[in-house]
N, C-alpha and C positions, 0 to 999 in steps of 0.2 A: 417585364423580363428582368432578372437578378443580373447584377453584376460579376457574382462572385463566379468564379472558375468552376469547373469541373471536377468533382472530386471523384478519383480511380481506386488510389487505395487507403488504407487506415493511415500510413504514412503522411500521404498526401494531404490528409483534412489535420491530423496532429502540429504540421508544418505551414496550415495557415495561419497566419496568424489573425484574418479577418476572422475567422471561426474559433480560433485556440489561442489566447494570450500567452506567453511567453509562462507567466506566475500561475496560468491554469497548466498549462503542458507541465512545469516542473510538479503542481501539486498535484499530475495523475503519472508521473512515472516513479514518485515516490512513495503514493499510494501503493501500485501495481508491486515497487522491490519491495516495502517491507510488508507485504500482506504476504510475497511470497519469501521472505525469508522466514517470515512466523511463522509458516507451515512447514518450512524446511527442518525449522530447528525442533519445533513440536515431534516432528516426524522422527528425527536425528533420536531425541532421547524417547524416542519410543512409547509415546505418553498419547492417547486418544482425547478428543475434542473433549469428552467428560471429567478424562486424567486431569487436561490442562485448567477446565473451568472449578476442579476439586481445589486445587494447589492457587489460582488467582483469586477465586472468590467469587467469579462472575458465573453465569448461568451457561450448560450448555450451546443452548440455541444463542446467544450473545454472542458466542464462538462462532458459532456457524455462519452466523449470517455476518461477523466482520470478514473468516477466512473466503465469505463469497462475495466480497464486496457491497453487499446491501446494505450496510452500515458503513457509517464513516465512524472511525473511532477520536475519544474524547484525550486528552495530553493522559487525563488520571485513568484512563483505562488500558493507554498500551502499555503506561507502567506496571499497572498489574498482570499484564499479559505477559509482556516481556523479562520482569523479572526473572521470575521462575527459571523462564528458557537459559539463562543468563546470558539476558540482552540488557542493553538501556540504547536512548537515542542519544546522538549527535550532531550538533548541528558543523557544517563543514562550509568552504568558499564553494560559490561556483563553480571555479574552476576543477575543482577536485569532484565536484558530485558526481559526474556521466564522464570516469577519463575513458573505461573502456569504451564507450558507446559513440 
């Protein structure tokens, strides 16, 4: 028989920390905001998953399957992604990463 609790909702398992470390939760909720801010901004200037991969350099399906998460991306790939959009990353405190959340 497991120890571990009962898990109800996605919340629930994201906030254990037996199952979710702290450095794994923050690197899938910033997975999850900038995959959707890339599509927001993609979206924003009107540019299709082929527009975007014309103007980065990288291949449609590259696209696709980062904008669905089946890829993790590389530091030198969301620079190419991001530029265009005109993004780039930043790194911030803690404190400041999740103020709304």
């Amino acid at each position: 028989m497991s120890d571990k609790k009962v898990i109800e909702t996605f919340s629930d398992y994201m906030n254990d920390e037996t199952r979710v470390s702290p450095a794994e939760r923050e690197r899938i909720y910033f997975e999850v905001a900038l995959i959707g801010k890339m599509i927001e901004a993609r979206e924003a200037k009107g540019l299709s998953q082929r527009d975007l991969a014309d103007v980065s350099g990288l291949k449609q399906p590259a696209i696709a399957r980062l904008e669905s998460m089946k890829a993790t991306p590389q530091i030198d790939t969301l620079f190419k992604v991001l530029y265009p959009l005109g993004y780039t990353l930043e790194i911030v405190p803690l404190s400041n990463a999740h103020a709304g959340t």
